[in-house]
N, C-alpha and C positions, 0 to 999 in steps of 0.2 A: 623351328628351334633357333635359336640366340647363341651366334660363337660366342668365342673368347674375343676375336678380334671385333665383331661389329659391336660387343658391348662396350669396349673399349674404345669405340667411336662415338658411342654415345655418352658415354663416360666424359671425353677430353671435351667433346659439344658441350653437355649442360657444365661443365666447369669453367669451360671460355662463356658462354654466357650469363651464366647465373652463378659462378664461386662456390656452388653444388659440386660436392664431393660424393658421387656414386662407387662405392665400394662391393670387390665381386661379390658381396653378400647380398645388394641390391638386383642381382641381373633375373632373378624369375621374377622379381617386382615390374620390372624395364619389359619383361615376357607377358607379361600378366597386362597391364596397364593398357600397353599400345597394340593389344591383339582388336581392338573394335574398330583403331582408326585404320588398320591394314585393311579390316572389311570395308570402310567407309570407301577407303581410294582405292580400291580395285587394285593394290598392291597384296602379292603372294610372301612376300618375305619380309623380313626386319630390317636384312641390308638394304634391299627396295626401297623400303619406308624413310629409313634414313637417308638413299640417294634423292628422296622426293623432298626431302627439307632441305638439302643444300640450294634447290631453285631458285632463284630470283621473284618470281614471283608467288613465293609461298610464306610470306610471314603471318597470314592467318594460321597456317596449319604449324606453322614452328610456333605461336605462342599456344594451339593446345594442346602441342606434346609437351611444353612446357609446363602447365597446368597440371598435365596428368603422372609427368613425374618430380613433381614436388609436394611432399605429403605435407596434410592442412589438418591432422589428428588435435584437435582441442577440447575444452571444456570452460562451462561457465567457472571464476574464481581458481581458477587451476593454480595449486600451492598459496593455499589460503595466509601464508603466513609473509607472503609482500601483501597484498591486501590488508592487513591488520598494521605492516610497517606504514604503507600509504594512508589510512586513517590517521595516523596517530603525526604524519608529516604534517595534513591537513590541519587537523586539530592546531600543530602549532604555526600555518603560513597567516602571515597578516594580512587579514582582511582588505586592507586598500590596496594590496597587491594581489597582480594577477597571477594565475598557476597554469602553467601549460607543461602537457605531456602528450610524448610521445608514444606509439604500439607501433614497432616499426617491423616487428613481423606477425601482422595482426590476424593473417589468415581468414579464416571464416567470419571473423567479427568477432567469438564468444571471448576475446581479453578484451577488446574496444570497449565492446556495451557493458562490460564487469567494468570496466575503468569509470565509466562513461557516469553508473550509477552509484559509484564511489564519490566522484568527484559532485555530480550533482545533493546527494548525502550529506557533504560536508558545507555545498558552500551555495548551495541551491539552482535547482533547472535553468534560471535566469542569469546565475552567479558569473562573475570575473572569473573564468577560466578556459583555458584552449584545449582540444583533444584533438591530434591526427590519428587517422587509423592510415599505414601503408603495407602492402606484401606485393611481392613481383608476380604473383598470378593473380590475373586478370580477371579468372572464372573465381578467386576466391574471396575477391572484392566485392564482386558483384554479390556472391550471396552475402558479405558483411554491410553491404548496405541497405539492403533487400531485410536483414534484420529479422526473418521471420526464421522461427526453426520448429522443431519436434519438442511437446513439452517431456518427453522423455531427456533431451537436453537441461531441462532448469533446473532438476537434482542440484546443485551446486548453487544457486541464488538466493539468497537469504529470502525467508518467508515475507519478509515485511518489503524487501525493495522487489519481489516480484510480483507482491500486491500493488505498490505505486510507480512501477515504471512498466511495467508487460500487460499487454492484454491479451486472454485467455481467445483463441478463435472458436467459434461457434458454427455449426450448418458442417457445409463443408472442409472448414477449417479447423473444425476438431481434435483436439489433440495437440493443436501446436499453438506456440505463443509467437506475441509482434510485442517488438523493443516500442515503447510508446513515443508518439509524435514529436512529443516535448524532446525526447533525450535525441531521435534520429536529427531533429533539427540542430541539434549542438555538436555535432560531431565531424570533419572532416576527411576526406578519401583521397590518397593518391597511391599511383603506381611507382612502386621506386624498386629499383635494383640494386641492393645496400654493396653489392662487389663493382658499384659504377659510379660517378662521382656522382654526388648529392644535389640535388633542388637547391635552389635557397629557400631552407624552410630554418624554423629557429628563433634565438635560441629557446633551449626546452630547459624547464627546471627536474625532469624526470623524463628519463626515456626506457620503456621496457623493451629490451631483446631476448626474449626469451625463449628457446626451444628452437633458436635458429643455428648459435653456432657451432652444434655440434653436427649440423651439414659439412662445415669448411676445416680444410686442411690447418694446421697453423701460422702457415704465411697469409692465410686468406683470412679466417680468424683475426688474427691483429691488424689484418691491413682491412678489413670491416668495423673492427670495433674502433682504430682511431678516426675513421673516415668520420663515425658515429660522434665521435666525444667532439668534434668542429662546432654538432648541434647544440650541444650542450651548455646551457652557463656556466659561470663559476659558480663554483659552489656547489653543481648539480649531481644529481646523480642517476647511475645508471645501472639497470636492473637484470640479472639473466639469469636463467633457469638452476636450480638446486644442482642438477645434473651436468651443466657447467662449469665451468670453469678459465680463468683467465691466469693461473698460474704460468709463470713463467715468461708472461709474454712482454717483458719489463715497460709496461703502461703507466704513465702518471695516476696511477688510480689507488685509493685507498680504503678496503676491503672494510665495513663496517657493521655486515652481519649476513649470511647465506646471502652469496647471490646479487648480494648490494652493494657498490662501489661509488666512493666521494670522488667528483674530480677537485682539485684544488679552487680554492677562491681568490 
C-alpha cells in the first residue's frame, strides 16, 4: 500500500524534477505504475522504492520512474481544429521563408508526425521548414522516433496523407503502420525539461504545448509558458490544448482563437 506521506514524497520529487503536479487523485496511479519496478529491484515497499531513488548511483532507475509517471495518452490530429488553423497559417507563409515549429511536449510522436505531414502538405518533403519534436521522457522519445505504431492508432490521419506518408507493415508487422523515410528524416529529437532552463533552440514561428500544462501548478504554468515564449519570434504563436488555459496568468500574449495565442511583433 502507498501512505499519505510516501506519496507525498513522491509528489514533492516529480515536482522538483519535472514541474509535474501529482494530485491525491493520482496516488493508485503512483500504486499502479511502479508496482513492476518494486518487483524488478527486489524492493517490498513504495517507501523502499523511493529510498532506492535517492542513491547516487541510481539515475537510470530515477529517469524510469520518470517515464512511468508521466502519462503520454495521445492521438494522431488530436483537436483537429489547430491543424485546419495550421494549414491555413501555411497557406499564407511566404514561400522564401522558412517555418519552423515546435511540439515541445510531443510524447509518443503521434503530434510530431501529424505536424510533420502538415507541414510537408503545405510546403513539400524537401520544403524550407524546421520540426523539433521534445518531451522529458526519455522512453517516449524513443518510441517518437522509432515512428512505428498500431494502425488502430491512424483512425485520426487523413486518408490521403496516410496513403503518402505511412507505410502499411506486412508479415509480422501487420497491423501497424511506419511514419515514411522521407518525413522521419525531416524531423528532429531532443530531451528537454520545459520546468528547467531551455537549450538554445529557436526561434520558432509556432510552438505547440499542448496537454501539458494542465500537469503544473500555476507558478509553474506561467513560469513554463514564459520560459517557452524566449523561443518564440515575434510575431509567433503559440498553441495549447482546448482544455487549457492561460487565463489570468498576465502574459504578453494575445488570444486569437481556442487555444492560440499571438506573441507581439
Amino acid at each position: 500500500m502507498l501512505s499519505d506521506a510516501t506519496f507525498q514524497r513522491y509528489s514533492a520529487w516529480m515536482k522538483e524534477r519535472t514541474g509535474v503536479t501529482l494530485p491525491p487523485c493520482k496516488k493508485p496511479l503512483v500504486q499502479q505504475r511502479l508496482h513492476k519496478r518494486l518487483i524488478a529491484r527486489g524492493v517490498t515497499t513504495l517507501e523502499g522504492y523511493f529510498r532506492l531513488l535517492q542513491a547516487a548511483e541510481e539515475d537510470e532507475e530515477r529517469t524510469i520512474a520518470i517515464d512511468l509517471l508521466t502519462t503520454h495518452e495521445t492521438y494522431f490530429f488530436r483537436e483537429a481544429k489547430h491543424f485546419d488553423w495550421l494549414k491555413q497559417r501555411l497557406r499564407e507563409w511566404p514561400r522564401e521563408q522558412p517555418f519552423r515549429l515546435w511540439s515541445a511536449a510531443s510524447s509518443t510522436g503521434e503530434e510530431v508526425w501529424s505536424l510533420a505531414m502538415q507541414l510537408a502538405d503545405a510546403r513539400g518533403v524537401d520544403g524550407d521548414w524546421q520540426l523539433l519534436g521534445s518531451d522529458v521522457s526519455s522512453h517516449a522519445l524513443d518510441k517518437a522516433k522509432n515512428a512505428h505504431y498500431s494502425m488502430q492508432r491512424s483512425e485520426g490521419i487523413p486518408p490521403e496523407f496516410l496513403r503518402r506518408y505511412c507505410l502499411k507493415g506486412t508479415g509480422h508487422h501487420q497491423g501497424t503502420l511506419l511514419v515514411d523515410r522521407s518525413l522521419r528524416a525531416r524531423v528532429q529529437f531532443a530531451q528537454i525539461n520545459l520546468d528547467q532552463t531551455l537549450p538554445a533552440i529557436g526561434p520558432f514561428d509556432v510552438v505547440f504545448l499542448r496537454n501539458v500544462l494542465i500537469y503544473f501548478n500555476n507558478d509553474t504554468k506561467s513560469a513554463v509558458v514564459q520560459r517557452v515564449m524566449t523561443r518564440i519570434a515575434k510575431g509567433g504563436w503559440l498553441v495549447v490544448s482546448h482544455s487549457e488555459s492561460l487565463h489570468g496568468l498576465s502574459l504578453p500574449l494575445t488570444l486569437e482563437a481556442p487555444g492560440i495565442y499571438r506573441k507581439p511583433g
